[in-house]
Backbone bond lengths (Angstrom), bond angles and torsions (degrees), N, CA, C in turn:
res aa  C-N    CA-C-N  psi(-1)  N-CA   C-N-CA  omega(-1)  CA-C   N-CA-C  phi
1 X - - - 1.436 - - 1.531 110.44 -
2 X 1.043 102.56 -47.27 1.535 104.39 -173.96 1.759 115.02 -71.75
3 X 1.434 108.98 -28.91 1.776 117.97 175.47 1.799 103.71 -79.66
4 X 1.615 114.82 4.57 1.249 127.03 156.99 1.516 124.07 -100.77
5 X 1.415 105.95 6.06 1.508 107.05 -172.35 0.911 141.83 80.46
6 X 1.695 109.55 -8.74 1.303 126.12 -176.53 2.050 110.46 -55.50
7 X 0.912 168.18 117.95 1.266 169.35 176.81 1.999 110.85 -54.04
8 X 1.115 94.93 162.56 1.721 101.42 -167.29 1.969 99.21 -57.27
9 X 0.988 100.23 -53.91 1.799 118.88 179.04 1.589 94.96 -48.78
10 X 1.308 126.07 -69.98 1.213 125.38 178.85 1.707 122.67 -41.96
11 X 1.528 110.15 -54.88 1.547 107.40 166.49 1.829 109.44 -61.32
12 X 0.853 131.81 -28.70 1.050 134.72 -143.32 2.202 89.47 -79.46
13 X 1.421 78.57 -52.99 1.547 91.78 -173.94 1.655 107.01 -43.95
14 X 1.718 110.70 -47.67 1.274 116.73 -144.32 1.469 103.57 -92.55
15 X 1.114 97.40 -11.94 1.745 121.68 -176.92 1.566 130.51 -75.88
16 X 1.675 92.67 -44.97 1.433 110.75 -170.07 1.999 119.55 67.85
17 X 1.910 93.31 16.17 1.402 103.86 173.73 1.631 126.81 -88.17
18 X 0.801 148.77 147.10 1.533 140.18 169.58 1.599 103.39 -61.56
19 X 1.142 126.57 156.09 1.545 141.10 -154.27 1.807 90.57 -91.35
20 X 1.470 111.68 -44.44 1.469 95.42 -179.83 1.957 118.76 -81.55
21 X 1.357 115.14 -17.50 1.347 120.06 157.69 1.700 114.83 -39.91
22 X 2.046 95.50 -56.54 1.542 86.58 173.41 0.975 132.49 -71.80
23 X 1.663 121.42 -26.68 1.438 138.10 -177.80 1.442 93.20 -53.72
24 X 1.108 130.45 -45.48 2.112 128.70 -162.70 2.078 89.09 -84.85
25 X 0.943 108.84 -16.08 1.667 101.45 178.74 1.344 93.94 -68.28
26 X 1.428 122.96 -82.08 1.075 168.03 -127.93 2.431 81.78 -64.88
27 X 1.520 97.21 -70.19 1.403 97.02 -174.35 1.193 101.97 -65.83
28 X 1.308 160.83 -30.34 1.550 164.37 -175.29 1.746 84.13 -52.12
29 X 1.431 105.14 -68.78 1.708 110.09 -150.75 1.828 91.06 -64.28
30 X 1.046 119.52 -50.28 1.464 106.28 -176.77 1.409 129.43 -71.04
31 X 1.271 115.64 -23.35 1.556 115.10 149.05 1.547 120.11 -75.94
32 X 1.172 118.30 -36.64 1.816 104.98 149.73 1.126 149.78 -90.01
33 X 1.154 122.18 11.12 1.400 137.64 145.38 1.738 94.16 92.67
34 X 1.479 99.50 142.01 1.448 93.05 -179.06 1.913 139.55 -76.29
35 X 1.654 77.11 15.57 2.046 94.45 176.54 0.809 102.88 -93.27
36 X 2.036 143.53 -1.54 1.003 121.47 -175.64 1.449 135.76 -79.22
37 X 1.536 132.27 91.42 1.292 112.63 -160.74 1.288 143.92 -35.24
38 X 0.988 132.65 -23.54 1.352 166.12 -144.85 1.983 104.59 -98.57
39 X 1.210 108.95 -77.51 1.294 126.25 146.35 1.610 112.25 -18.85
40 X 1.583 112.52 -71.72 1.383 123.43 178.13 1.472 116.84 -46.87
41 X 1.361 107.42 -48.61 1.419 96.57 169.44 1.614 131.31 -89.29
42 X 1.232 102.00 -6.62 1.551 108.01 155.48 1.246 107.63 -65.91
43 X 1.174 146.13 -62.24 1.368 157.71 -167.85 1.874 125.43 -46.59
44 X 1.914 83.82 -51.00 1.745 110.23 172.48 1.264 124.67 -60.89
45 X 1.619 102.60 -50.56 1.953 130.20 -160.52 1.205 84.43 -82.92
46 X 1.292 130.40 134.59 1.532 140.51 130.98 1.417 115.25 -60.23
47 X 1.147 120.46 130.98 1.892 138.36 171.25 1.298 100.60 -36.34
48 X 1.446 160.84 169.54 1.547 143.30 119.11 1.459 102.90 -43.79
49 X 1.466 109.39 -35.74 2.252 107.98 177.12 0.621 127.71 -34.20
50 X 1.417 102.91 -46.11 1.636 110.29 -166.02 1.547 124.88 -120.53
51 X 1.260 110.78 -8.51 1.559 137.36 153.68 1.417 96.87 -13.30
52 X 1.237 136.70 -62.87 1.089 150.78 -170.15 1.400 113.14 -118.73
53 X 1.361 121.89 116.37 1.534 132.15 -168.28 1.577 95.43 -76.75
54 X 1.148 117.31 172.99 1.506 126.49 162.28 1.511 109.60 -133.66
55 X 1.339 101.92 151.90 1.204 106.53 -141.97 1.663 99.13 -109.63
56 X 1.510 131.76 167.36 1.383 101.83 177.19 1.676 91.16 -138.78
57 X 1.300 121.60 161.11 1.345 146.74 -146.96 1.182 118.32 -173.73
58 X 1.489 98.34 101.47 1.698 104.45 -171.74 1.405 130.41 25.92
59 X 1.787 88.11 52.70 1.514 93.83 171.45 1.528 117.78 98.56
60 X 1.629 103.38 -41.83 1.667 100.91 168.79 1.431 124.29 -67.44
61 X 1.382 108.72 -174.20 1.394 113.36 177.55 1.446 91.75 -107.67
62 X 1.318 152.45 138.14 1.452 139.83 145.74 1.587 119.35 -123.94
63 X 1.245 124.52 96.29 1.482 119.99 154.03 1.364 128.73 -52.12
């Protein structure tokens, strides 16, 4: 998303990640360069965690 331009706010939205989760993505991939395999599949694979965002509602947590 982001090697599309999309902005931190923008992944964040589409993600269901916190902005500083991506911010530590974001510096990982640029201090390891984007050939690193390892990285790549962190990057590709979705978590099962987070597969599904959770959503919040007056304060609750609700899946």
């Amino acid at each position: 998303m982001h090697e599309r331009g999309l902005s931190v706010t923008e992944i964040r939205i589409g993600t269901g990640l916190s902005e500083r989760l991506i911010g530590e993505y974001l510096d990982l991939y640029e201090a390891v360069g984007s050939e690193n395999t390892q990285v790549q599949r962190l990057l590709s694979e979705p978590d099962p965690a987070t597969e599904t965002p959770a959503e919040i509602k007056r304060g609750a947590w609700l899946r």
